[in-house]
C-alpha positions as CSV (number, residue, x, y, z in Angstrom):
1,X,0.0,0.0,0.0
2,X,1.5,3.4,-0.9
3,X,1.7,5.8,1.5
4,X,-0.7,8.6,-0.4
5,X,-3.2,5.5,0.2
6,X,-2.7,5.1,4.3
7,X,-2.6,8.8,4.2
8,X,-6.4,8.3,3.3
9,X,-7.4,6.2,5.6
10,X,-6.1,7.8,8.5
11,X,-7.8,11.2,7.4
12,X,-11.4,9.5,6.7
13,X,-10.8,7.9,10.5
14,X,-10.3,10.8,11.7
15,X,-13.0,12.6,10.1
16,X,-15.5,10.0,11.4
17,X,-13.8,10.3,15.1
18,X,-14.8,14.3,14.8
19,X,-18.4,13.5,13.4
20,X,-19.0,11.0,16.0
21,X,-18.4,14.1,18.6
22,X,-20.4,15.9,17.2
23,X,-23.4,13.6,16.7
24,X,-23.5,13.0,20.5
25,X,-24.2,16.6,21.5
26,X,-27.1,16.4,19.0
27,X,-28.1,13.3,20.2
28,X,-27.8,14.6,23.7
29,X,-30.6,17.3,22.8
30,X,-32.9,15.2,21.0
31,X,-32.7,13.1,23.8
32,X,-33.8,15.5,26.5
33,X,-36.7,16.5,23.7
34,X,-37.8,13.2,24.2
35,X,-37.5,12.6,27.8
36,X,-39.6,16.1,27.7
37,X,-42.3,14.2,25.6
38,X,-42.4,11.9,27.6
39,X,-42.9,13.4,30.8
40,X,-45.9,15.5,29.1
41,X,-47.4,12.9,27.6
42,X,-47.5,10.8,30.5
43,X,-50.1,13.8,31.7
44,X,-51.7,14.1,28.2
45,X,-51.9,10.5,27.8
46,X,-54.1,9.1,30.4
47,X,-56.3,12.0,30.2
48,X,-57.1,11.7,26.5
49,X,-57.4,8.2,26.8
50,X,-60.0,8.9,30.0
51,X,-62.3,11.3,28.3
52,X,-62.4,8.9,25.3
53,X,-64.1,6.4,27.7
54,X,-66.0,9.3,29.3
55,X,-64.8,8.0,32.6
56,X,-63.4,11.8,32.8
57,X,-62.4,15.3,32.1
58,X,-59.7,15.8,29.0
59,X,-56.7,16.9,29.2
60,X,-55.9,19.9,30.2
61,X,-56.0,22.7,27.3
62,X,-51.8,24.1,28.3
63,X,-50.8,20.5,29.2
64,X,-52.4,19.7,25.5
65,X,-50.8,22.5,24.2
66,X,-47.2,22.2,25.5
67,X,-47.2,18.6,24.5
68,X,-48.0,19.2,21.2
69,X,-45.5,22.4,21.0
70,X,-43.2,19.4,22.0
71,X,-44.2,17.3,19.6
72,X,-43.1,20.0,16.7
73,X,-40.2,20.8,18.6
74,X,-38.7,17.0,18.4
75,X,-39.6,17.3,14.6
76,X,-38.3,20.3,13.8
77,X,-34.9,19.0,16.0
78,X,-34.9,16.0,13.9
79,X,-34.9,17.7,10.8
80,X,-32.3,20.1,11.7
81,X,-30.1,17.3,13.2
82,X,-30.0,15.5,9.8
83,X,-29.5,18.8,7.8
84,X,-27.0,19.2,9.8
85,X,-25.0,16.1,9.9
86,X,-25.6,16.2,5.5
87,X,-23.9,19.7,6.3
88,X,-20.9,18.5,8.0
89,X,-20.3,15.0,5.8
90,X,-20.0,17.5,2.9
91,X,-18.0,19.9,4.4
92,X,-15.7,17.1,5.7
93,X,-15.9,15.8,1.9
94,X,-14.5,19.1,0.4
95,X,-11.5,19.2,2.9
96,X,-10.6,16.0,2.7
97,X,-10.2,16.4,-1.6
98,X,-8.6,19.7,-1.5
99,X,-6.4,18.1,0.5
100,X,-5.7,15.1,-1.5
101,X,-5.9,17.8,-4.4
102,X,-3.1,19.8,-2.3
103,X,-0.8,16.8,-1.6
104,X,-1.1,14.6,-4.7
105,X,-1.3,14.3,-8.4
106,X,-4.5,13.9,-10.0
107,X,-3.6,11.6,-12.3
108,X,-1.6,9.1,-11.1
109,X,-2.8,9.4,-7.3
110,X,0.8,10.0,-6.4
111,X,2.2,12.3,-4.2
112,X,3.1,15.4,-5.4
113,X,6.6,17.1,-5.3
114,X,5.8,18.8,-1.7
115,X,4.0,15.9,-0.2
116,X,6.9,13.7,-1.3
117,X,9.9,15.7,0.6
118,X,7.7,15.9,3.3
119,X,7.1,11.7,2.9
120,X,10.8,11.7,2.1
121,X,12.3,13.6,5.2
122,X,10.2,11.2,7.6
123,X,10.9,8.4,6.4
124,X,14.6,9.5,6.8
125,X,13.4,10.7,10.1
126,X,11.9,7.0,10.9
127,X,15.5,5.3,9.6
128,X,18.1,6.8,11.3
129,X,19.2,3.6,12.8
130,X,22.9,1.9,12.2
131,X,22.1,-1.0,9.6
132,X,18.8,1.1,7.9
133,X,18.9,3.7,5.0
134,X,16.6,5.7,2.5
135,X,17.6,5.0,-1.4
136,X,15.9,7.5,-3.9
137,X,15.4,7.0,-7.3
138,X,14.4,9.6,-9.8
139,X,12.5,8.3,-13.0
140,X,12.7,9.9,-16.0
141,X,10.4,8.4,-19.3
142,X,12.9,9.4,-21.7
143,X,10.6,9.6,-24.9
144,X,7.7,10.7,-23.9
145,X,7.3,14.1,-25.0
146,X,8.3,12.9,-29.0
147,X,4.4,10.5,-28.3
148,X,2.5,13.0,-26.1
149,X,3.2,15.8,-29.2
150,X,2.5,12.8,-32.0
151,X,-0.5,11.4,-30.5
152,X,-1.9,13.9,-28.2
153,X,-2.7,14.7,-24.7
154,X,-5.2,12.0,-23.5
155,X,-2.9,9.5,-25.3
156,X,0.0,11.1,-22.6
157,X,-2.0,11.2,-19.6
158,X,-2.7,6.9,-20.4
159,X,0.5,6.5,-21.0
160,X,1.5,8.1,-17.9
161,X,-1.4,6.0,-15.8
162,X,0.0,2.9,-17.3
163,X,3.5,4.0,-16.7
164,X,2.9,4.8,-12.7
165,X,1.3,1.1,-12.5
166,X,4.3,-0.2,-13.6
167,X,6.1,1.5,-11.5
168,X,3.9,0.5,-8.3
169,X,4.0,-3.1,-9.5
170,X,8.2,-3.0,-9.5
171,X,8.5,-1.6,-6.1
172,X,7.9,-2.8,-2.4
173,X,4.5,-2.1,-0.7
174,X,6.1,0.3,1.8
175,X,7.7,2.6,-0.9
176,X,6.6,6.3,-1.2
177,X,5.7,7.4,-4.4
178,X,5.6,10.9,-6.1
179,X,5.2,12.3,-9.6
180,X,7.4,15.6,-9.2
181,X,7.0,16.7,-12.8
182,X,5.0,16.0,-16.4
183,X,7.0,12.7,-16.9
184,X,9.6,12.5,-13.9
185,X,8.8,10.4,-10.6
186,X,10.2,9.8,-7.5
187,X,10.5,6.7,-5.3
188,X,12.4,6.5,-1.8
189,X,12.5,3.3,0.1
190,X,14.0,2.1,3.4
191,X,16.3,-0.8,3.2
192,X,18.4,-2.7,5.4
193,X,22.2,-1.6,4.3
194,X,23.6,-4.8,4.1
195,X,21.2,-6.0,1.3
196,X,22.4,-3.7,-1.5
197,X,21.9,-6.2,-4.3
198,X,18.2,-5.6,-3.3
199,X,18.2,-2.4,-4.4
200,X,20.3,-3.3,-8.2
201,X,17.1,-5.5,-8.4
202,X,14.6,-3.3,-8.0
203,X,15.8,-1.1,-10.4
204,X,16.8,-3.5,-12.6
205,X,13.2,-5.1,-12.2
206,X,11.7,-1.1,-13.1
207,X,13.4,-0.3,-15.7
208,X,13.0,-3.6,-17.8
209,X,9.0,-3.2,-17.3
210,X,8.6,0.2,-18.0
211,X,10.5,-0.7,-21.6
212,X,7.8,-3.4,-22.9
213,X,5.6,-2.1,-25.2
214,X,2.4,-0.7,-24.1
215,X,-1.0,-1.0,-25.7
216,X,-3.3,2.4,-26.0
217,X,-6.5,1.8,-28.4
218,X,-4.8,0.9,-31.5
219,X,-1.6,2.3,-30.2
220,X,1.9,-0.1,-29.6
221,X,3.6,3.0,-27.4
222,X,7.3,2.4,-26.7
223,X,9.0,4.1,-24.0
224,X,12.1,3.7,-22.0
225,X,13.1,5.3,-18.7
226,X,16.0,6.7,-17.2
227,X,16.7,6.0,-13.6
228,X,19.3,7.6,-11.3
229,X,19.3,6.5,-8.0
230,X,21.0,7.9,-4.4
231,X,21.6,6.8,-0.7
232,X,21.5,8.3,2.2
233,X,24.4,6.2,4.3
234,X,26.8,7.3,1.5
235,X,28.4,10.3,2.0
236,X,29.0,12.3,-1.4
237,X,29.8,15.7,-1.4
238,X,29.7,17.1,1.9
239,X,30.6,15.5,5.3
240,X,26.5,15.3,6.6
241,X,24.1,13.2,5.5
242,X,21.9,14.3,3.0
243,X,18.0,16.1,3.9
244,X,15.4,15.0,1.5
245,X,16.3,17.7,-0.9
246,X,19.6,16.8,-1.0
247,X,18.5,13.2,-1.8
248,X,16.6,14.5,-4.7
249,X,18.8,16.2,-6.2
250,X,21.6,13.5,-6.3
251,X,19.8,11.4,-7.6
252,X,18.4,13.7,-10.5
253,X,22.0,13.9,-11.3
254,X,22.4,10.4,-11.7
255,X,19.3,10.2,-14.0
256,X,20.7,12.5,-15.9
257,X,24.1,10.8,-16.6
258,X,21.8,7.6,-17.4
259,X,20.5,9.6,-19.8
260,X,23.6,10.8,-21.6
261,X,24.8,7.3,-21.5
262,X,22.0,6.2,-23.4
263,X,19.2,5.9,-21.4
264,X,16.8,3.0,-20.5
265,X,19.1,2.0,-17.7
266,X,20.1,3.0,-14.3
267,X,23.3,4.9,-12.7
268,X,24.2,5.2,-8.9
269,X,25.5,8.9,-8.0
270,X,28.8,9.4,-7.2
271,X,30.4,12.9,-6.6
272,X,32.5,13.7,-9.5
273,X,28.9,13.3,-11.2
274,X,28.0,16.9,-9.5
275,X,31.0,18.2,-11.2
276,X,29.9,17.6,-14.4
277,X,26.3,18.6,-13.9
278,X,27.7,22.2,-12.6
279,X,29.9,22.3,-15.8
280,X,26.6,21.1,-17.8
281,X,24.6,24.1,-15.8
282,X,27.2,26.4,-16.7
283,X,27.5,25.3,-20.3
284,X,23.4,25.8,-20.7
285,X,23.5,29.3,-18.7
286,X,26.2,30.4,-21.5
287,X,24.0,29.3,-24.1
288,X,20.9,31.5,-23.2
289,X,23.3,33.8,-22.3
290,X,25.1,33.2,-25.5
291,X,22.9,33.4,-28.7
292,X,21.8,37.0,-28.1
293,X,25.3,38.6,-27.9
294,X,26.1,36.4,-31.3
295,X,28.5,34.5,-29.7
296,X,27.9,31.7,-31.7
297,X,29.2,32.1,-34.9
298,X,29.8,30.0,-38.5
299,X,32.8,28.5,-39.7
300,X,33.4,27.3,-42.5
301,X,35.0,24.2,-44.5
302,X,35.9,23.8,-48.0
303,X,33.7,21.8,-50.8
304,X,36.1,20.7,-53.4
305,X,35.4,19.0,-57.2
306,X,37.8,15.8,-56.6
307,X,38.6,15.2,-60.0
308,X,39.4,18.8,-61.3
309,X,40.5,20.2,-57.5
310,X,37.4,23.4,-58.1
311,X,36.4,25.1,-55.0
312,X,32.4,24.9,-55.7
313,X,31.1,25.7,-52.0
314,X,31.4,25.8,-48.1
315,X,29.9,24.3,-45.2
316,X,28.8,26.0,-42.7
317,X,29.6,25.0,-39.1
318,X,29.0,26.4,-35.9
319,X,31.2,27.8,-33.2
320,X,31.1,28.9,-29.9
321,X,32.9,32.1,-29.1
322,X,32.7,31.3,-25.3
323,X,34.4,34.4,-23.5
324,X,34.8,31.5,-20.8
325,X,36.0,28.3,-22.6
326,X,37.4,29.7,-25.8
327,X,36.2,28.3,-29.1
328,X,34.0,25.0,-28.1
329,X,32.7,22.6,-30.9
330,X,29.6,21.7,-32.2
331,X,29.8,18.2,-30.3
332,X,29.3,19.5,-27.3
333,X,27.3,22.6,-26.8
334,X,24.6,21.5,-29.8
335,X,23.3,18.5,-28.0
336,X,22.7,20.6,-24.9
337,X,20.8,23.1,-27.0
338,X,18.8,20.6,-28.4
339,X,17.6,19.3,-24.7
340,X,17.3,22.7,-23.7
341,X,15.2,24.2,-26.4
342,X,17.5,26.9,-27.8
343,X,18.6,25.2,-30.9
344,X,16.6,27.2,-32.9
345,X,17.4,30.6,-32.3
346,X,21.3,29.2,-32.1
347,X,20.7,27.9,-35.5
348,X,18.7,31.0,-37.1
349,X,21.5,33.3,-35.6
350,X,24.0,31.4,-37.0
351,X,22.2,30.8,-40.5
352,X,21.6,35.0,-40.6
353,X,25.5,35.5,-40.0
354,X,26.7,33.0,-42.8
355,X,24.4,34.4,-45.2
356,X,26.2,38.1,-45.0
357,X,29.2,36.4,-45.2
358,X,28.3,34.2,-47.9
359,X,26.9,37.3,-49.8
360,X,30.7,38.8,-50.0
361,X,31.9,35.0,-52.4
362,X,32.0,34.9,-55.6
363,X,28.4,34.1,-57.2
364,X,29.5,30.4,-58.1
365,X,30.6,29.3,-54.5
366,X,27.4,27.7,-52.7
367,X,26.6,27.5,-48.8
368,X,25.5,24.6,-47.1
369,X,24.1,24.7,-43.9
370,X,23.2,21.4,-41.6
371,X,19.9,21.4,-39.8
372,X,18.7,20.0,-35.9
373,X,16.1,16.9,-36.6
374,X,14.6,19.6,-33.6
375,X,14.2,22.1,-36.1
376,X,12.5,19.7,-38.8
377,X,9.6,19.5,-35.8
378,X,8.7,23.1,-36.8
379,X,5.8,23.4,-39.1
380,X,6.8,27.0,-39.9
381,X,10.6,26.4,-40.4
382,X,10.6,26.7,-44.1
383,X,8.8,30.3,-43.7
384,X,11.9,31.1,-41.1
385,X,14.4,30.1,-43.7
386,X,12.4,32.2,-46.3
387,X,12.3,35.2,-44.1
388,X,16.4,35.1,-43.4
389,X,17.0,34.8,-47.5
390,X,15.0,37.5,-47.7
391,X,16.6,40.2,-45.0
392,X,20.0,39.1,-46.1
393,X,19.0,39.5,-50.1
394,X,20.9,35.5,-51.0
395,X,19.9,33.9,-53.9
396,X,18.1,30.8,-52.8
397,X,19.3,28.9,-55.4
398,X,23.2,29.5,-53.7
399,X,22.1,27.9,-50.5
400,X,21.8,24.2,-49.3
401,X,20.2,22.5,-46.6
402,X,21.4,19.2,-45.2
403,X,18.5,16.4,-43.5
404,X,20.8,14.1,-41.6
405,X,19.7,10.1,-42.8
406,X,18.1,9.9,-38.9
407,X,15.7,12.3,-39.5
408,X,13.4,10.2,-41.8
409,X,12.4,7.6,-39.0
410,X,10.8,10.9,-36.7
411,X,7.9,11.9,-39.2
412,X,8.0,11.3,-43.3
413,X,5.0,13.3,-44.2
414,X,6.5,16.5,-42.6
415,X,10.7,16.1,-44.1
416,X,8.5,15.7,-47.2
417,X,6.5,19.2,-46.8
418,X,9.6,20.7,-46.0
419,X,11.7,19.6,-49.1
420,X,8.8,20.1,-51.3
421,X,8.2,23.9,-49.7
422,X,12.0,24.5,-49.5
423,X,12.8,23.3,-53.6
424,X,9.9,25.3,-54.0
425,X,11.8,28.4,-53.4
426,X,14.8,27.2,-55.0
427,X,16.9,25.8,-52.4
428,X,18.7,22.7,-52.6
429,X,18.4,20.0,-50.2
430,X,21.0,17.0,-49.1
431,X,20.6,14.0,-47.2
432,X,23.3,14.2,-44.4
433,X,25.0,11.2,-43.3
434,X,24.2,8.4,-45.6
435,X,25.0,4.7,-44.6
436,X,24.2,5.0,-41.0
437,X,20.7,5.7,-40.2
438,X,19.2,2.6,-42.2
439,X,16.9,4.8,-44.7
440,X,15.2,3.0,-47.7
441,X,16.0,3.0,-51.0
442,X,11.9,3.6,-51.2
443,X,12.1,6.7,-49.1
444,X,15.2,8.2,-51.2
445,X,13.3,7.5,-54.1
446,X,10.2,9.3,-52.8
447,X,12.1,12.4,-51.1
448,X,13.1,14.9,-53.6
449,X,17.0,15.1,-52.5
450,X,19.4,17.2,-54.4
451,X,22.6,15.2,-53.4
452,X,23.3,12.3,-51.2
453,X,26.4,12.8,-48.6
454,X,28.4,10.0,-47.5
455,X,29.4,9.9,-44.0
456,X,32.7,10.4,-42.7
457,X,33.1,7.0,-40.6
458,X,32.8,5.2,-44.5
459,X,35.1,7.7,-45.9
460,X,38.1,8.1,-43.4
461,X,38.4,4.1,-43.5
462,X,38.5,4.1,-46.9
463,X,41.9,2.8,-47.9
464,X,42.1,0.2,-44.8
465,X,38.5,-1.2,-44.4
466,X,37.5,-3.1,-47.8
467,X,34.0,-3.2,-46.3
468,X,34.1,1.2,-46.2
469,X,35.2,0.9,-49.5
470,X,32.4,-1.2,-50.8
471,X,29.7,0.9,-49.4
472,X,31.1,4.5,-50.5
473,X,31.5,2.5,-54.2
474,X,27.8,1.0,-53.9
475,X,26.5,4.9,-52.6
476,X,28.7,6.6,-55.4
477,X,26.5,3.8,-58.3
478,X,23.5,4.6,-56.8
479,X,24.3,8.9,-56.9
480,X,25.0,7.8,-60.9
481,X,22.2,5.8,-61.0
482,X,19.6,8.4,-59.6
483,X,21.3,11.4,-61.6
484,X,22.3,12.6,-57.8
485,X,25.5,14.4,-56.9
486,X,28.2,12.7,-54.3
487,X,29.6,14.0,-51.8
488,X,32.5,12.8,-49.3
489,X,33.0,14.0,-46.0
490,X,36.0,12.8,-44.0
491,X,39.0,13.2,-46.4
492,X,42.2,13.7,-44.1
493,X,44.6,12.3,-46.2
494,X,45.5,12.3,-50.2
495,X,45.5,8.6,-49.9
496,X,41.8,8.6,-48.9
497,X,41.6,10.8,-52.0
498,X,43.4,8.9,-54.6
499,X,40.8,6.2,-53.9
500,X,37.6,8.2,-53.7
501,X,38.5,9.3,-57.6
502,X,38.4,5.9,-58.5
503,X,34.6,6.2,-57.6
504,X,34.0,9.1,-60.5
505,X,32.9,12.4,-60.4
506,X,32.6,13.2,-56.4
507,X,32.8,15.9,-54.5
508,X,34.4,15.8,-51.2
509,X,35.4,17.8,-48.3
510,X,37.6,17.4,-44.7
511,X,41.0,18.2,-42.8
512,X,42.8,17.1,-46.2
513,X,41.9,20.7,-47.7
514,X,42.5,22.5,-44.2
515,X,40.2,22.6,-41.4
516,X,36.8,24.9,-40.6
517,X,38.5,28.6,-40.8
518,X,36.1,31.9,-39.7
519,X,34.7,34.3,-42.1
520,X,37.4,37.0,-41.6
521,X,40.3,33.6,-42.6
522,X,37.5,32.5,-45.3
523,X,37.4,36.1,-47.0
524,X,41.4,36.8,-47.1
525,X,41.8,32.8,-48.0
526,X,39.6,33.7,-51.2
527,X,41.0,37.0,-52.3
528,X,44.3,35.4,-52.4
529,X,43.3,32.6,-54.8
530,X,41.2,35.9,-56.7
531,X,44.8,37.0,-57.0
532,X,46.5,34.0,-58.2
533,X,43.8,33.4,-60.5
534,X,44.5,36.6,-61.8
535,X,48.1,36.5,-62.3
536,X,47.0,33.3,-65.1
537,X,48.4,30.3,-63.2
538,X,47.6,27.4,-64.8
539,X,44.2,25.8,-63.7
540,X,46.0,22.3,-62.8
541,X,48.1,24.4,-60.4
542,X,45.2,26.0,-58.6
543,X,44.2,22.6,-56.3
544,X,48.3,22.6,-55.3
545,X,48.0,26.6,-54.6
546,X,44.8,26.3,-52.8
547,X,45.8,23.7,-50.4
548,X,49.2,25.6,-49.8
549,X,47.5,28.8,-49.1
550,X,45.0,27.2,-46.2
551,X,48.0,25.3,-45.0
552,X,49.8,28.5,-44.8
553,X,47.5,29.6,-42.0
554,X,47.9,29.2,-38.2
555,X,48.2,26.0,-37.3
556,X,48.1,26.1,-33.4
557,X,44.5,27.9,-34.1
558,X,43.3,25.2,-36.6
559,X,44.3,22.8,-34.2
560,X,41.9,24.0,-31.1
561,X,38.9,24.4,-33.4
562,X,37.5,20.9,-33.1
563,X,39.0,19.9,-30.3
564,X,35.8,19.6,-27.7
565,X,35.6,21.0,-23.9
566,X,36.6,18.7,-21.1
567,X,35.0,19.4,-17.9
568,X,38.1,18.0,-15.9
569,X,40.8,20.7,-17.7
570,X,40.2,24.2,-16.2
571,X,39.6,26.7,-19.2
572,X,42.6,28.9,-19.7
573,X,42.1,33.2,-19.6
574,X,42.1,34.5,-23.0
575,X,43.0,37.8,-23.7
């Protein structure tokens, strides 16, 4: 029985306990009306009865008349009486569910997020004893917002009812239970501390129910949770043991790392894990922070024609200008925003920068841009992308968009809208990635792509995997077979090069032609080849002078570009 449940029962006891006082003064005063009607009517009574047999006189005309008034008086006390209890039963009623409605959640019947700490700290309160403890876990359902959107709110709220069964049916009578949040609950549990493989199997047990497939109407709903769990006989972080907010929030940190290591499993805290969560809460506070001072910016790498070495383009990729950390990659700070919801103002900012920069290339040279699966959830993103062409005055047809291959499993019918409203303005449209998200050949066929990108993982094993090189020659016949354009990211090497020209006419782009550069490098990079084109090199020169030129720049700068954060390495100052 959960404790919301013997929380109940104790409060409808006591309710009754407070009627039953009250119902014995009532009764106390319809009992002295009746003892009153009786002593009357043992006057009245023989005297009517007497002049009935005329054996007598009557009764008595104010004997008569007080016994009646009696009469009326026990009525009227009667009536009132009932009113009165039917007054209190449903003022006792509405307490008792604002209460409830107070302390738990209406849905699930769950304690709420107050209730709980206050379940939380008492049961702490009730276990300070040398071999018991409190463990908390924090549940997370870690796709649920992706079905609530896609199917609705009243498929959610079953979802969530079916969800909090499971998680009653995986846990120990005497657990407390609350839902803290729209799909986050909490569990604590006393334990005896030398049984800790107890505890593994619990939430082992939890997390491999809430992961079978659940059944709504015609729906097969799958979703997964994320479970982090803490103790309170451990010490972490400080030298006390932890308060029931304390609790809480350890083990929402270990939920967390569950979640960034995949989810649908469980993690233990452990200190250093509040390290990273404060590095995390500092990354997302410079985010928000961030995107309105522009400190994201585009960089940008180089899209070469293999087989004649012609510069036809750049791709765009973000950077973060972090007065803090220095330049920080896209790896890092772009999942974050995702989570966060701020990937798309960091992407529109960014998008509205590279197109003035793009606007200053020469008319032939292309931008590509690569676009957050988040984003594709927008129903007005092509309208966005419309409006930024617009302000910056680019040529639609100059500018490319790139779907990453994951994309097409989240919802077909909108990617296809998008393409068809995005080629409807004139921009061109890749598919990112190809080879690892598992698209079909039917879907390609169906979606109106303007080139097909090969992902780097194929392309940088190239020369020493055979089984790379038969899937970058299998995508380069298809490109030729549906009249598509290649491209090739991941060239680091002229050896990976040699080999991709063996596959035909390809275009290609990586570290072999010089790494992401900023627009200020991009612009001076360009009006030095401007120059050497105009002193009439020879064109089979140009791919030699090009590469010398961008390996001509800084080296030690190119080398921090891409090189990602870590949380354990204090930042250095910059100047």
């Amino acid at each position: 029985m959960t404790a919301t449940k013997v929380a109940d029962i104790q409060d409808v006891c006591a309710d009754q306990a407070d009627d039953r006082q009250i119902d014995v003064v009532a009764l106390g005063i319809v009992t002295a009306a009746i003892l009153l009607f009786v002593a009357t009517g043992s006057e009245v009574g023989p005297a009517v009865v007497r002049s009935i047999l005329e054996r007598g006189p009557g009764p008595d005309n104010f004997i008569l008349n007080a016994f009646l008034l009696n009469i009326a008086i026990i009525i009227f006390g009667w009536s009132r009486y009932r009113q009165l209890c039917d007054e209190i039963k449903l003022r006792k009623r509405a307490e008792r569910q604002a209460r409830l409605l107070a302390e738990t959640d209406p849905l699930t019947g769950y304690l709420n997020r107050r209730s709980f700490n206050t379940g939380v700290a008492k049961l702490l309160a009730d276990n300070q004893v040398e071999d018991r403890a409190v463990v908390l876990m924090m549940i997370d359902l870690d796709n649920f917002k992706q079905i609530n959107d896609y199917n609705g709110h009243k498929t959610g709220d079953l979802l969530l009812q079916e969800c909090a069964r499971r998680i009653s049916a995986s846990l120990p009578q005497q657990a407390v239970i609350g839902r803290i949040g729209g799909d986050e609950f909490a569990v604590a549990l006393a334990f005896d501390t030398g049984r800790d493989e107890f505890l593994d199997q619990v939430a082992e047990s939890l997390v491999d129910r809430m992961s079978r497939p659940i059944a709504i109407d015609t729906l097969l709903l799958e979703v997964t949770a994320s479970v982090g769990l803490a103790r309170s006989d451990l010490l972490g972080i400080d030298d006390e043991l932890p308060d029931a907010r304390t609790l809480l929030e350890r083990a929402d940190i270990a939920m967390y790392h569950a979640k960034r290591r995949g989810r649908n499993s469980y993690y233990w805290f452990e200190a250093q894990m509040a390290d990273e969560m404060r590095f995390r809460s500092e990354i997302e506070h410079g985010i928000r922070q961030g995107i309105p001072r522009q400190e994201f910016v585009p960089f940008y790498e180089q899209q070469i024609e293999l087989q004649t070495g012609k510069l036809i383009g750049f791709e765009m990729l973000a950077r973060w200008d972090s007065p803090k950390f220095g330049i920080v990659a896209p790896d890092l700070f772009i999942p974050i925003a995702e989570e966060i919801g701020a990937i798309a103002d960091l992407s529109e900012s960014v998008i509205s920068q590279a197109l003035e920069d793009a606007k200053t290339w020469d008319d032939h040279l292309t931008l590509s841009v690569n676009i957050s699966p988040m984003q594709l959830r927008d129903p007005w993103f092509a309208q966005k992308l419309i409006k930024l062409l617009i302000e910056a005055k680019f040529p639609p047809h100059r500018l490319e968009i790139e779907i990453t291959e994951s994309c097409l499993h989240q919802n077909i019918a909108q990617v296809r809208s998008l393409i068809t409203s995005l080629k409807n303005q004139g921009i061109k449209v890749s598919l990112d990635d190809f080879g690892t998200g598992y698209s079909s050949l039917a879907q390609l066929r169906s979606l109106p792509f303007d080139r097909i990108k090969i992902d780097r993982s194929f392309v940088s094993s190239l020369v020493d995997n055979k089984d790379s090189a038969a899937i970058v020659n299998a995508i380069a016949q298809l490109g030729k077979g549906l009249d598509m354009p290649i491209t090739a990211e991941g060239i680091e090497n002229g050896a990976v090069l040699e080999r991709l020209m063996e596959f035909g006419s390809i275009t290609g782009q990586g570290y072999y032609y010089g790494r992401p550069q900023p627009a200020r490098e991009v612009s001076e990079w360009l009006g030095g080849i401007e120059l050497i084109a105009n002193r009439q090199f020879l064109e089979s020169e140009l791919p030699q002078l090009r590469r010398g030129a961008v390996q001509d720049l800084p080296t030690a700068q190119a080398d921090t570009q891409d090189t990602p954060v870590d949380p354990a390495i204090k930042p250095a100052k910059r100047a």
